[in-house]
C-alpha positions, 0 to 999 in steps of 0.5 A: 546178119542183120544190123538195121533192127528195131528194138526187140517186139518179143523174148522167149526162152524154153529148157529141153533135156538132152538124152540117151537111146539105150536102144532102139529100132526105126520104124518109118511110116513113109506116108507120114513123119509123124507116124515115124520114128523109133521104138527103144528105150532111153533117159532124159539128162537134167543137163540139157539145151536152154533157148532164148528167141529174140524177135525183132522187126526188120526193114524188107524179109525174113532173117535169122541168126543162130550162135552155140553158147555164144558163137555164132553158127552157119552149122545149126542145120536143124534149128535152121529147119525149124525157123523155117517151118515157124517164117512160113506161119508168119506174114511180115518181115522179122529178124529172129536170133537165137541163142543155144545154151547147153554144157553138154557136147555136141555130137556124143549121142546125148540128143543135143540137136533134138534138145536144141530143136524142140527148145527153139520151137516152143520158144519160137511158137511163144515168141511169134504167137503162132498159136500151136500147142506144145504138142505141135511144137513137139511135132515140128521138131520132130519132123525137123530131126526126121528130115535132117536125119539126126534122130528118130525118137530124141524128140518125143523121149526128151519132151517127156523126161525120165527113163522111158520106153517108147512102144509105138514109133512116131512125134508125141501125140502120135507115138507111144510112150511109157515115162519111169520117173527116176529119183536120187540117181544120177547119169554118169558119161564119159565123152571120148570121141563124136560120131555123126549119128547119120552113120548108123541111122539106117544100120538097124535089121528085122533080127534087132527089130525083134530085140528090140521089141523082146527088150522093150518087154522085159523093161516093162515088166522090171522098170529096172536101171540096172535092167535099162543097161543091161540090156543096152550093153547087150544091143550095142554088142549086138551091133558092133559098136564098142570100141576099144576105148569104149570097152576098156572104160565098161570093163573098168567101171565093171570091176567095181560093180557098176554096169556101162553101155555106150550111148547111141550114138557117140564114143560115150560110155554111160551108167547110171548110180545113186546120188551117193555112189557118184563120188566113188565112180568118179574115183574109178574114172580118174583118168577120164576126168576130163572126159566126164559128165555128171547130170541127175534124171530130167524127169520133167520133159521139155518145158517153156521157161520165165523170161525176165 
């Protein structure tokens, strides 16, 4: 860590929604990371990561810092990635601190690494006057979550918000993308244990391909929730990844009337209600309470925030 900096030259700070992969298939371009990533569906989370950068001078090279909710960090592989990428646009020595902000869980399939990495480039860009578009911001956080391999189509889902279905794998600007606003409901998730996504990035076959893509379809047609988990319950079947926790909390929230799946990928059941059902599901999950995490519809994207 840096002790001998001058006083800060530069603050940014951006907001990006975390987010939820119903289901998916990867489909990789090897030429190009910006033609790879995933087809699915999926919903951006009002809860998400905010990143703050603080820029100062420093006496001899480039250093950097990163702390979680104020812990400092050496784990961060994926926003390590993308300052990286920004030191190499730079050409005079600086030190860069950043500090992620997030409420939500590290490691539970609800996108914070992508939430974490396409924050801190939109806050770098601004921060470093490197002159990129958001796009571009987008695109090197997508890559950075590509080479780390800690998702696929996090990035261009959580830079447009809402229920989304992703037709064309790759970064935004390149990838195809379809955003369902979705007003007066709620995400409801219950985070029962991690898992690393890495695991099961390459677990997907040409028969979930074709799933994948039937699903895609039907979702367009409908633009249903209730379609959305559907038939996400039906792809995490399919893939064999419901637990028995996983399963005895689907089935509960089930005999009420309310249809669960798990997030891809972590231990996490999700469903989606109005705003004035939230109360009573949060009465049937009672003995998860301290499992549970409730957050509306980011139906915004990514976006860089006032600095004071």
């Amino acid at each position: 860590m840096l002790r001998e900096v001058s006083s800060p030259i530069a603050v940014s700070c951006a907001f990006s929604p975390c987010h939820i992969t119903g289901f998916y298939h990867k489909m990789m371009d090897y030429s190009s990371d910006l033609k790879s990533g995933s087809i699915g569906a999926g919903i951006s989370l009002a809860e998400g990561v905010s990143t703050r950068v603080t820029v100062n001078e420093a006496p001899s090279k480039n250093t950097f810092e990163i702390s979680i909710n104020g812990a400092m960090t050496d784990a961060a592989i994926v926003s390590q990635k993308v300052i990286g990428d920004y030191v190499r646009m730079i050409n005079r020595p600086l030190h860069i601190s950043v500090y992620h902000e997030t409420r939500i869980p590290v490691g539970f399939g609800l996108g914070t690494s992508g939430a974490a990495a396409l924050s801190l480039s939109i806050s770098l860009n601004d921060a470093l006057r490197t002159g990129l578009s958001v796009v571009e911001c987008a695109q090197l956080a997508h890559s950075a979550e590509l080479y780390c391999k800690t998702g696929l189509g996090t990035v261009i889902s959580e830079f447009t918000g809402g229920l989304e279905l992703r037709t064309l794998a790759g970064a935004p600007g390149i990838g195809r993308i379809e955003k369902i606003p979705i007003f007066g409901m709620s995400v409801v998730a219950i985070c029962l244990s991690p898992i690393s996504t890495s695991q099961y990035i390459n677990r997907l076959d040409d028969k979930l391909t074709i799933k994948t893509a039937n699903f895609l379809k039907q979702l367009e047609l409908s633009k249903s929730v209730n379609d959305f988990l559907r038939l996400s319950h039906e792809f995490s079947t399919s893939l064999k990844i419901i637990g028995g926790r996983c399963n005895s909390v689907i089935q509960l929230l089930g005999s009420y009337g309310f249809i669960g799946s798990v997030a891809l990928f972590g231990e996490t059941v999700f469903t989606i209600v109005p705003n004035n059902e939230i109360n009573s599901v949060l009465q049937i999950l009672n003995d998860y309470d301290d499992y549970c995490i409730v957050a509306d519809v980011d139906n915004v994207g990514a976006r860089l925030l006032k600095t004071t």
